[in-house]
C-alpha positions as CSV (number, residue, x, y, z in Angstrom):
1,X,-0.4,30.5,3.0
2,X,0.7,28.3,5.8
3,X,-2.8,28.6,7.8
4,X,-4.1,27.1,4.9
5,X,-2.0,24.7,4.8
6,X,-2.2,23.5,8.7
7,X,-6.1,24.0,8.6
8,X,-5.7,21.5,5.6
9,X,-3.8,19.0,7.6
10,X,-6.0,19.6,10.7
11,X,-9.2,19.0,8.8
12,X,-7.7,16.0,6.4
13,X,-6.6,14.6,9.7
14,X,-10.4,14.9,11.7
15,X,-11.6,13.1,7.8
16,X,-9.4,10.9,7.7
17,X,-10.0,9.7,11.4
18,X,-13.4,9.8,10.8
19,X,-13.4,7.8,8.1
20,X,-11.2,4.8,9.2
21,X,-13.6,4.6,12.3
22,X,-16.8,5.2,10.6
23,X,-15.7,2.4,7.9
24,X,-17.0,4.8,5.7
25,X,-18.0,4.0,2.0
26,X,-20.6,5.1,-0.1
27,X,-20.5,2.8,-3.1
28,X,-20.1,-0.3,-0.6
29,X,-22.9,1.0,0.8
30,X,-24.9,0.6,-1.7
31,X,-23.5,-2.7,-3.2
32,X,-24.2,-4.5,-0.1
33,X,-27.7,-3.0,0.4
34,X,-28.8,-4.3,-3.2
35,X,-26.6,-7.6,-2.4
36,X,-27.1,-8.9,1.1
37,X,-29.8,-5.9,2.4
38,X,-27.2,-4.8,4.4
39,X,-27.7,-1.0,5.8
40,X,-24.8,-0.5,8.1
41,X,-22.6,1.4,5.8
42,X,-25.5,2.8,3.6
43,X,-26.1,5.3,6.9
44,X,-22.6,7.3,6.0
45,X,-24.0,7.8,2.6
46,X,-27.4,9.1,3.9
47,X,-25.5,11.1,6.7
48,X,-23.8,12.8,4.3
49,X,-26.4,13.9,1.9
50,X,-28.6,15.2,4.7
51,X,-25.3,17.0,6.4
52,X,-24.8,18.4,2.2
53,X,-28.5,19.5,2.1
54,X,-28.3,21.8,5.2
55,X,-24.7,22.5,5.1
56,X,-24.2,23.9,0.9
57,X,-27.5,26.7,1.7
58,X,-25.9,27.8,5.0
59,X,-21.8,28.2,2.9
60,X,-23.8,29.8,0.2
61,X,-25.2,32.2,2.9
62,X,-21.9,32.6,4.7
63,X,-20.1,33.2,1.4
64,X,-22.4,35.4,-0.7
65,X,-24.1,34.2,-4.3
66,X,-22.0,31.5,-5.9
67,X,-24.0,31.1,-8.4
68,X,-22.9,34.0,-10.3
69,X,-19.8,31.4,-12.0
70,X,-20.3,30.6,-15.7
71,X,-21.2,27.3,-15.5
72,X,-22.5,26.1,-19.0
73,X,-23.4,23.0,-19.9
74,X,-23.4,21.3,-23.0
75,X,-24.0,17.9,-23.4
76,X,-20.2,16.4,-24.6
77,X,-19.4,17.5,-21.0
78,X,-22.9,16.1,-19.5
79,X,-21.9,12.7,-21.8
80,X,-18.0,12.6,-20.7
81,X,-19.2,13.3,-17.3
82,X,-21.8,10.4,-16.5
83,X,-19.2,8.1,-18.2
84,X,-16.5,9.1,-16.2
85,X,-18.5,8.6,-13.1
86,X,-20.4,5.2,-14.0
87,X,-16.4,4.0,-14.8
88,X,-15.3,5.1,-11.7
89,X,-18.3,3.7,-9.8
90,X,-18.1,0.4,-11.2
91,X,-14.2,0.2,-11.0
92,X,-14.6,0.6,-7.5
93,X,-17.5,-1.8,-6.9
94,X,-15.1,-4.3,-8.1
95,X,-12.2,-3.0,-6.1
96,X,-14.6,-3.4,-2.7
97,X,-14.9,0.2,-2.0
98,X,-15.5,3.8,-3.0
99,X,-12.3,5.5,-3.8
100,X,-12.3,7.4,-0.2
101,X,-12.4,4.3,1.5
102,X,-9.2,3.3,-0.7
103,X,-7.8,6.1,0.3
104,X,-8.2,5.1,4.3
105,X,-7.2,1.6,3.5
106,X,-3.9,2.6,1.7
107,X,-3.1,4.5,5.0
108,X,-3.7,1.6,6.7
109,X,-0.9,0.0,5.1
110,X,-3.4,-2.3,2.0
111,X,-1.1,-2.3,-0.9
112,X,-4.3,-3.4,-2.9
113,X,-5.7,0.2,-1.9
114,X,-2.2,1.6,-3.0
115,X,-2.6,-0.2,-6.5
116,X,-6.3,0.9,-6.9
117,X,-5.3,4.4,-5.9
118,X,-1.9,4.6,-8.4
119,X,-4.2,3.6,-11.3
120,X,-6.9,6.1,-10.3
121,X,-4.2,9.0,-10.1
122,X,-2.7,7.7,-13.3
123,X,-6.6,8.0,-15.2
124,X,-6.6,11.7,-13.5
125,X,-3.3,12.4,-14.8
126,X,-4.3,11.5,-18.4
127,X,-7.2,13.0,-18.3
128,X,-5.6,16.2,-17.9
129,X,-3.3,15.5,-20.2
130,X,-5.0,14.2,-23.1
131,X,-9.1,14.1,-22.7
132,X,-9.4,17.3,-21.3
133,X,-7.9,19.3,-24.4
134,X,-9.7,17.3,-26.6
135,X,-13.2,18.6,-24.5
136,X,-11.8,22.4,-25.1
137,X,-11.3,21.9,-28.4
138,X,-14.9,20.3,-29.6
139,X,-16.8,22.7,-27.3
């Protein structure tokens, strides 16, 4: 339990570094690349699919079929779930960054970022409190 716990730390740490010198952010990535044609913070986004696309077959290697998880579908989930996202993505267009660079911000002492992230807790919170039963009970 507790090398999970230090490996957690250790790698949130390496992240969290990363991030704060990388400037990091995907959705103000692609805000100022349709804006201003700007493509300096549109390379961590690309970065990071290409590292996904060889890095998710080589864990699913490593770790054996994952596939095998009952994963349904249905489309109230599909519907709640591209909602959800498109809310959170334009929430944080207006806040100036993607909620991981809120996240490196509020470290840095931005009580904006502290706000943004409070309320974003606060929607996570009551979605597991009150839309997610309601999903389990009309699927």
């Amino acid at each position: 339990m507790t090398t999970a716990a230090v490996a957690s730390l250790i790698v949130g740490l390496i992240i969290g570094y990363l991030g704060q010198r990388s400037r990091m952010c995907f959705v103000g990535g692609i805000r100022d690349f349709i804006l201003v044609r700007d493509t300096f913070l549109l390379k961590g986004l690309i970065a990071f699919g290409l590292v996904a696309w060889i890095a998710f077959p080589i864990a699913e290697q490593l770790a054996g079929n994952l596939s095998t998880l009952d994963a349904s579908l249905d489309t109230t989930t599909l519907i709640f779930t591209l909602v959800g996202g498109l809310g959170v993505g334009y929430l944080s267009v207006l806040a100036n960054g993607c909620p991981f660079r809120q996240h490196v911000l509020a470290g840095q002492g931005i009580m904006s970022s502290v706000t943004y992230l409070a309320g974003f807790y606060v929607g996570a919170v009551i979605f597991h409190l009150v839309v997610l039963p309601l999903l389990l009970r009309i699927s």
